[in-house]
Structure formats: C-alpha cells, structure tokens
DRENFIKOL-154550 format. One record per residue (C-alpha): x, y, z; residue number from 0. Coordinates in Angstrom, 1 decimal. Last residue first. Example, Ala and Ser with C-alpha at 12.3 -4.5 7.8 and 13.67 -1.06 7.14 Angstrom:
BEGIN
SITE       px       py       pz   dovo
SITE     13.7     -1.1      7.1      1
SITE     12.3     -4.5      7.8      0
This chain:
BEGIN
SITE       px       py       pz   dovo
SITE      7.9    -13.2    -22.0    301
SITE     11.6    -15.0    -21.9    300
SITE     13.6    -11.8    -20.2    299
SITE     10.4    -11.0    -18.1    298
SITE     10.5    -14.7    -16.8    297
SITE     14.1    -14.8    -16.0    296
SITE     14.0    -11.6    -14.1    295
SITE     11.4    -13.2    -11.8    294
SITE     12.9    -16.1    -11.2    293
SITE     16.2    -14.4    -10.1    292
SITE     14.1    -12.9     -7.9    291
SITE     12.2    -15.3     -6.1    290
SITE     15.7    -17.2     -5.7    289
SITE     16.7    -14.0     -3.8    288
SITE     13.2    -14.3     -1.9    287
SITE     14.2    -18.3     -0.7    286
SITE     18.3    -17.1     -0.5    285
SITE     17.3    -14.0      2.0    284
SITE     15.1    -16.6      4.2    283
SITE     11.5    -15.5      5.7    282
SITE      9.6    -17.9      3.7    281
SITE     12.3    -20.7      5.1    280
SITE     11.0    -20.3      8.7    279
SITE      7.9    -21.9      7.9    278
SITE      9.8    -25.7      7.9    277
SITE     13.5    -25.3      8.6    276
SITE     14.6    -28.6      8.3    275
SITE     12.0    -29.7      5.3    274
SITE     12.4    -26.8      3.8    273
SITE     16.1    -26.5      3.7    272
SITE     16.3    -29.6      1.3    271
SITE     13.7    -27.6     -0.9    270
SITE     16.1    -24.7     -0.7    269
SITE     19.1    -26.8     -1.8    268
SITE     16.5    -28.1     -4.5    267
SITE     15.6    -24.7     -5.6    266
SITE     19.4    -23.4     -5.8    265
SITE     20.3    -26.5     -8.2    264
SITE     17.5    -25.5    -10.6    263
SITE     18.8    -21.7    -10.8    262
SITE     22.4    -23.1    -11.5    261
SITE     20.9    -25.5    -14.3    260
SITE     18.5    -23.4    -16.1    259
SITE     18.6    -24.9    -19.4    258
SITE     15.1    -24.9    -19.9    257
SITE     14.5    -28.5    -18.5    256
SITE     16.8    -28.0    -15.6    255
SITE     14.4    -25.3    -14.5    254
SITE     11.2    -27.3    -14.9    253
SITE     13.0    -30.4    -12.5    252
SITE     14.1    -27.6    -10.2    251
SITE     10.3    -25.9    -10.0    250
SITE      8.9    -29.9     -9.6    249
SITE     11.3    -30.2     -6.5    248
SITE     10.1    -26.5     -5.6    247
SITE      6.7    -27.5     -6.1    246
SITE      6.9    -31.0     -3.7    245
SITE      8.7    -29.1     -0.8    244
SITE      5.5    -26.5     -0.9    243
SITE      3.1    -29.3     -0.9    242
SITE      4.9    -30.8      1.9    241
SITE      4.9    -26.9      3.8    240
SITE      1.0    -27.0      3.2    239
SITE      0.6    -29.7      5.4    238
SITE      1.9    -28.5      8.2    237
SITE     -1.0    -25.8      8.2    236
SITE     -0.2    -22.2      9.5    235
SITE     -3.3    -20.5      8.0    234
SITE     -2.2    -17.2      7.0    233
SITE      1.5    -17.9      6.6    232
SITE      1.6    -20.9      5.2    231
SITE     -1.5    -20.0      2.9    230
SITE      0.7    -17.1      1.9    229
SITE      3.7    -19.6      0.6    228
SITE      1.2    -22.3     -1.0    227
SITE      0.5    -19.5     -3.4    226
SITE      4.3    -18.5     -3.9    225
SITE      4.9    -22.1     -5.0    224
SITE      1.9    -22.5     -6.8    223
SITE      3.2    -19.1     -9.0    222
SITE      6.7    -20.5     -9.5    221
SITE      5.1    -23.7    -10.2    220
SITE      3.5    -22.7    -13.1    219
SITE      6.0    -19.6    -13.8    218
SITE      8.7    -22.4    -14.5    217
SITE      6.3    -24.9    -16.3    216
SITE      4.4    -27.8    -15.4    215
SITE      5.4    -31.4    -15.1    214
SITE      3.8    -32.3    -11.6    213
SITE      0.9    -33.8    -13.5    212
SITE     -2.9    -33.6    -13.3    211
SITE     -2.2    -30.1    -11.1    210
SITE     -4.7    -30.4     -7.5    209
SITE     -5.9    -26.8     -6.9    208
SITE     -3.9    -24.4     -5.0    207
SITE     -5.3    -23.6     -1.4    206
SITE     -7.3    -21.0     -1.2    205
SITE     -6.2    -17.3      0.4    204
SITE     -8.1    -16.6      3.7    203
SITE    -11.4    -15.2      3.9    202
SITE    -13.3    -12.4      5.8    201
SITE    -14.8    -11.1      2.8    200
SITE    -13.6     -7.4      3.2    199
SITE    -10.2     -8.8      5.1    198
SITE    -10.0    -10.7      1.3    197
SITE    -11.1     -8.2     -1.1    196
SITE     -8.8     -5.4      0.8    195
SITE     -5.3     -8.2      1.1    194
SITE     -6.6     -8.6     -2.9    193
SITE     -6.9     -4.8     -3.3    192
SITE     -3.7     -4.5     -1.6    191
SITE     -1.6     -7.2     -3.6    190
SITE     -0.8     -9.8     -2.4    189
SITE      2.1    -11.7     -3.1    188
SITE      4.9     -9.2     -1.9    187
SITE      8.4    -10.7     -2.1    186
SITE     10.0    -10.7      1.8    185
SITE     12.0     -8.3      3.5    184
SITE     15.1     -8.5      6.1    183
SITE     17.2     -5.6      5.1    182
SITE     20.8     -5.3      2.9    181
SITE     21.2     -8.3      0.9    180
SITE     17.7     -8.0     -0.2    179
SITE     18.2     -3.9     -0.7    178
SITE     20.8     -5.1     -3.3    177
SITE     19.2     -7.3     -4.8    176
SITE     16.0     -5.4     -5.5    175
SITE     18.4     -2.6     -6.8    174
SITE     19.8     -5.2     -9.4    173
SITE     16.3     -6.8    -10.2    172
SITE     14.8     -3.1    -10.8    171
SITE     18.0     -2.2    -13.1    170
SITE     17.8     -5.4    -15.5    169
SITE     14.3     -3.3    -16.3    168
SITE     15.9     -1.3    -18.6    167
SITE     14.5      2.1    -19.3    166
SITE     12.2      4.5    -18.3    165
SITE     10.0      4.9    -14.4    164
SITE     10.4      0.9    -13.5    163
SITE      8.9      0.7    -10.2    162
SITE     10.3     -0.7     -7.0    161
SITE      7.5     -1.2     -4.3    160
SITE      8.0     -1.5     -0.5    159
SITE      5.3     -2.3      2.3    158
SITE      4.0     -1.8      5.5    157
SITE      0.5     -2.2      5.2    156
SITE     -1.4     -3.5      8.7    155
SITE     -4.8     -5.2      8.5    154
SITE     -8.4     -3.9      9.7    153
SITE    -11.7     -4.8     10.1    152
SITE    -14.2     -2.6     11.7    151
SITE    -16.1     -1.9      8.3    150
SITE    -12.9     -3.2      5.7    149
SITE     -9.8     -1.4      6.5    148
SITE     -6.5     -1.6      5.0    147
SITE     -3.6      0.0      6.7    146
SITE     -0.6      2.5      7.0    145
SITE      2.6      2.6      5.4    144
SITE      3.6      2.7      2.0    143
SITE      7.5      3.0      1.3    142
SITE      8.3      3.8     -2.8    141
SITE     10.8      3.4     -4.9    140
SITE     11.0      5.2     -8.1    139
SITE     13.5      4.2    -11.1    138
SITE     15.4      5.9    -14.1    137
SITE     17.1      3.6    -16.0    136
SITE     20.0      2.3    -17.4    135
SITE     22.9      4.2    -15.2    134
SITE     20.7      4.8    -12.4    133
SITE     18.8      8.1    -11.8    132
SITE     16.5      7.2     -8.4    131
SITE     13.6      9.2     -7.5    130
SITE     12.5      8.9     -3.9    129
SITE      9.2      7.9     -2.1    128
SITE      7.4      7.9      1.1    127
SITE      4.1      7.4      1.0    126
SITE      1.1      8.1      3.8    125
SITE     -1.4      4.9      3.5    124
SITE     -5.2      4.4      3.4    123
SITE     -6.5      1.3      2.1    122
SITE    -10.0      1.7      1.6    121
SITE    -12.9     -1.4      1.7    120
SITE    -15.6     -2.5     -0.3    119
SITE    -17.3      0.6     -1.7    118
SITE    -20.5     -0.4     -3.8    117
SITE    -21.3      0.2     -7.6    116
SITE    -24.7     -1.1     -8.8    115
SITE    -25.9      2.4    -10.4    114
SITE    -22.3      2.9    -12.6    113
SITE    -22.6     -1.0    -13.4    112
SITE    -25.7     -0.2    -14.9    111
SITE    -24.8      2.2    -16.9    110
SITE    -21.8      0.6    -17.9    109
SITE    -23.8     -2.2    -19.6    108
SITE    -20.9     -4.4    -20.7    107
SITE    -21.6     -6.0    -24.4    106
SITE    -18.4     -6.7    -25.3    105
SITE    -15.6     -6.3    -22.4    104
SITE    -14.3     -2.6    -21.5    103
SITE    -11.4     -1.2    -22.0    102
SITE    -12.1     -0.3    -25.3    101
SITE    -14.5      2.6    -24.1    100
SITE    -11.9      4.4    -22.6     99
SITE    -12.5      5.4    -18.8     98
SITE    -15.1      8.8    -18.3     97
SITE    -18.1      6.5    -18.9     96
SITE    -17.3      4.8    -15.4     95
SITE    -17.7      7.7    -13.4     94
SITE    -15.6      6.7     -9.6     93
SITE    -17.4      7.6     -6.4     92
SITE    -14.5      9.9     -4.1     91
SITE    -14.9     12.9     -5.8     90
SITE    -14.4     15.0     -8.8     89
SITE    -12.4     12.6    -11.6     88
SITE     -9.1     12.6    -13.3     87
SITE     -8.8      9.5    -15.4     86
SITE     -5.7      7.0    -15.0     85
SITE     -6.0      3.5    -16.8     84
SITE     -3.7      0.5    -15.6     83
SITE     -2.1     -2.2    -17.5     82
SITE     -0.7     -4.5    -15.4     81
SITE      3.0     -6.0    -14.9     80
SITE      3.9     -7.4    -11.3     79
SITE      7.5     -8.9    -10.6     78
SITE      8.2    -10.6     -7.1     77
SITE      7.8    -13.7     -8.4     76
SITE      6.1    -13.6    -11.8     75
SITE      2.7    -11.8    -11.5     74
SITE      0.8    -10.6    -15.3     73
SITE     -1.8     -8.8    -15.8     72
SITE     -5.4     -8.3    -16.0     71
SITE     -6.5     -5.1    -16.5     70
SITE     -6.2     -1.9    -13.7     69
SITE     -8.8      0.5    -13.2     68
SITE     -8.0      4.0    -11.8     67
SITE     -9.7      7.1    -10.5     66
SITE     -8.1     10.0     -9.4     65
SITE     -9.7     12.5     -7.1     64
SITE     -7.6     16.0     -6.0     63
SITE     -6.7     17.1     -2.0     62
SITE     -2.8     16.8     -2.6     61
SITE     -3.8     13.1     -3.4     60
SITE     -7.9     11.3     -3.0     59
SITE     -7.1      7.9     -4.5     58
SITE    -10.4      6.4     -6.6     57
SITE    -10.1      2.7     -7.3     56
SITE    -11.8     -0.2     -9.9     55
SITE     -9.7     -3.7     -9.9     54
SITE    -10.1     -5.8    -13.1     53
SITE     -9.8     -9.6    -13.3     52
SITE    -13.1    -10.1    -14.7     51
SITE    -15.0    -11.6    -11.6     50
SITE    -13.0     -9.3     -9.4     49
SITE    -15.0     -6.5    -11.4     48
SITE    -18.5     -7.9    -11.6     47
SITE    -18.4     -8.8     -8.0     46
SITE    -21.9     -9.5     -7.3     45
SITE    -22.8     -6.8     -5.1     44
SITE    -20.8     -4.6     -7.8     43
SITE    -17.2     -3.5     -7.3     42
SITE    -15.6     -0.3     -5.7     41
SITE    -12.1      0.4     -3.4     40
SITE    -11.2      3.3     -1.7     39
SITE     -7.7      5.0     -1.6     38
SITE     -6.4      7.9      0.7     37
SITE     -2.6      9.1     -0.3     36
SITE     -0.8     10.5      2.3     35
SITE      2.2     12.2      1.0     34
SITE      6.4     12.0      1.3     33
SITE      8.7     13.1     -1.0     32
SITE     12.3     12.0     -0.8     31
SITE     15.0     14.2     -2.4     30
SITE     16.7     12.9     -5.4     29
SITE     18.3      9.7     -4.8     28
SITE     22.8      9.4     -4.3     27
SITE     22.5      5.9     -6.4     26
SITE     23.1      3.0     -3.8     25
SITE     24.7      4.6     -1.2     24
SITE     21.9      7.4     -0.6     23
SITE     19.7      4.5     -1.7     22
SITE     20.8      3.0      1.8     21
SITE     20.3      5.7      3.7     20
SITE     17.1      6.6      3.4     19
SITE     15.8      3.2      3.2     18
SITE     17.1      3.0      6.7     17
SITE     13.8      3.6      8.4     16
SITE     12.1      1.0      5.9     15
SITE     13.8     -1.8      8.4     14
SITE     11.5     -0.1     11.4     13
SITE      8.7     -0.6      9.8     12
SITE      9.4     -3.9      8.9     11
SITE      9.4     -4.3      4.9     10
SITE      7.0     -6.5      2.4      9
SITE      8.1     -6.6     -0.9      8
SITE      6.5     -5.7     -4.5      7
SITE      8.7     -5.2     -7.9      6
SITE      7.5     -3.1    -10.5      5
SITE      6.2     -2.8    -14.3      4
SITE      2.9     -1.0    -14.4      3
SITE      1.8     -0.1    -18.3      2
SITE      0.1      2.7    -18.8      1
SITE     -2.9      3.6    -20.7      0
C-alpha cells in the first residue's frame, strides 16, 4: 500500500505550455517525461464500489496492465490523501483476488464481485511530468491532458497534480503557491473517476445538504464551500452563490474560533467579493490561494 498525498488543479492548455519553464526557475527539474497512459474504470451494476468509497482501475503504460483500487480518504482544499493499492495484472479486466485480502470489507464475496464487474467509462490522457529535488523534498508534477469518455459522452482533462515523492509536505503548498501566482488555475474538486461516474450517469454534482447549525468546523465548511463551488459552475444557479457567501461567513467565524485570525479575515474579504463579483470569484488567485492555505492548515492539525 501507498499512501497518495498531492495537490489537484485545473490548468488551460495553453497555461501548462509554460510549465516547462517555470519549474526550470523554480528548482532547475530533471528532464520531463511524457507517456500516454490509457485508464478504464469498473464497478458492479449496482455500484458496490462507489457505494463503499473505493475506486477500482486498470492503466495500460509502456504497453503493461496495472490495476489499482484506492480507499477512502481524505480531501481538504486542494489536498487529496488516499491509500491506494498497485498489483500488476495481464489485461485490461482487473482480478480481484490478486489485491490484499485486508482491503476488503467483512464478509465481501469477491467472486462474485469478479463475475458482476462492468466498465463505466476510461479516461485516457498522455502525461507530461518532471521530477523536482527541492530542499525538503523530492516532488513530481504532472500535466494530464486528454479526456473522459463515457459511450459517446465525453469531457475535456486538462489538469495539474503536485505529489509528494519523500519528505515534507510544507514543499507541495510552497510550489503550489508559486505556480498560483504565476498561471491562472483553479483547485481541482473532482476527481476523474468522479468527473467519469458522473458524465457516465449523466448527473451533475448535488447540492449540499441543509447543516442543523452554521457552526461547523474549518474542513466542514471548507468542503460545503468547495461543493457549492462545482455546482456553480455546472449548473449556474444564483442561488448557489448565497449559499456560498453564507459558508465562507460561517468558514471565517470557524477560523477565528481556532485561532486563525489572518486566515478568517481573508474569507470575509472574499465573501465581501462574492457578492460583487458573483461566479467570477471561483476563478480568483486570492479565492484558490485561500484554498491553499486551508489546506496546509488541515494536514498540519490531522
């Protein structure tokens, strides 16, 4: 088992061009690598795997099968941790029996789950990626472009992921901040199974359900907040940018609770901006920077 610690954004094409570059400055890379990686997704007709937080694929690389399953984690901000299994395999149709046996909840019939499994959907993608040795840490960033397709369905990837190889994490946030400041990108929410589950089902993300109080914690609201974000952007509903104004107030209020007095005062100003800029915050440097800082404050109190 591994565990996957990285930081997800979204990236115009033609904003990834200068990647290059840019880590050139940052921390003089080892030499890019690029590799199209083909991916398809399984789960049962009734959705055994979603159903417990698990996501089942097989990646076809340098002309071998993988097959992975990744646990339930963890999402804070831009911040992903999951536990993920790696097993070698033949072809594209995953063997269940060759993944641990503790993986697996009490009583699962894997047998059975072997004979029900159904593709969904593939996400198909060539990768660029470089190596970075920084002064805590060693550190791989990776471009993914291509797309997720689901029968004749089909939605653009054109994203970037900063993943923590050894050693501190405080190095992911300070890259991250740095390539913020530099390009126009926003914190990845989705991930591509979900974008796959979701084109594959032909929904839209749901809305958040109703809290009893507005006196949650940090990673509470934090994760309502970025919630209410993608419905925004999917569905385009005024009334979703209210219920965002209302979590970053309550964000700020959690914030000033733990002590976290700067971080508070930079959610209200954003909750100010809000309601003058309406959708157009979600795309703002100091919105995803925010995002950030959250992130790094979460991992630091796990």
């Amino acid at each position: 088992m591994s565990i996957e610690l990285e930081l997800k954004y979204l990236i115009g094409a033609s904003d990834a061009a200068l990647l290059p570059e840019l880590l050139q400055v940052y921390a003089k890379p080892a030499t890019g690598t690029t590799q199209q990686l083909f991916n398809a997704y399984f789960d049962t007709p009734d959705n055994w795997f979603r159903r417990h937080d698990m996501g089942l694929r097989t990646r076809q690389k340098n002309g071998r099968f993988e097959q992975t399953i990744k646990l339930a984690g963890q999402q804070h901000g831009a911040l992903q941790i999951r536990p993920e299994y790696n097993v070698p395999c033949i072809g594209v149709v995953p063997v269940l029996a060759d993944f641990p046996a503790e993986i697996w909840p009490a009583a699962t019939d894997i047998a059975e789950l072997q004979q029900q499994l159904t593709e969904l959907f593939r996400t198909d993608f060539q990768r660029q990626s470089w190596q970075l040795k920084l002064p805590k840490a060693e550190v791989e960033v990776v471009y993914d472009n291509g797309e997720v397709r689901a029968q004749e369905r089909r939605q653009a990837i054109s994203e970037l992921e900063i993943e923590l190889l050894t050693g501190q994490p405080d190095e992911l946030f300070e890259l991250a901040s740095f390539l913020l400041h530099a390009v126009p990108m926003r914190t990845g929410w989705l991930s591509k199974a979900a974008r796959g589950y979701q084109l594959y089902q032909q929904k839209t993300t749901p809305w958040p359900s109703p809290l009893a109080t507005m006196t949650g914690n940090v990673l509470t609201h934090l994760q309502r907040l970025q919630q209410l974000e993608n419905c925004y952007l999917q569905q385009l509903a005024p009334e979703l940018l209210t219920a965002a104004e209302l979590e970053l107030q309550a964000l700020a209020n959690a914030l000033t609770d733990e002590g976290q007095q700067l971080l508070a005062s930079d959610a209200r100003a954003l909750a100010r901006r809000l309601a003058e800029d309406a959708g157009l915050l979600f795309n703002s440097q100091a919105y995803h920077l925010l995002l950030l800082k959250l992130s790094k404050l979460l991992l630091k109190t796990a």
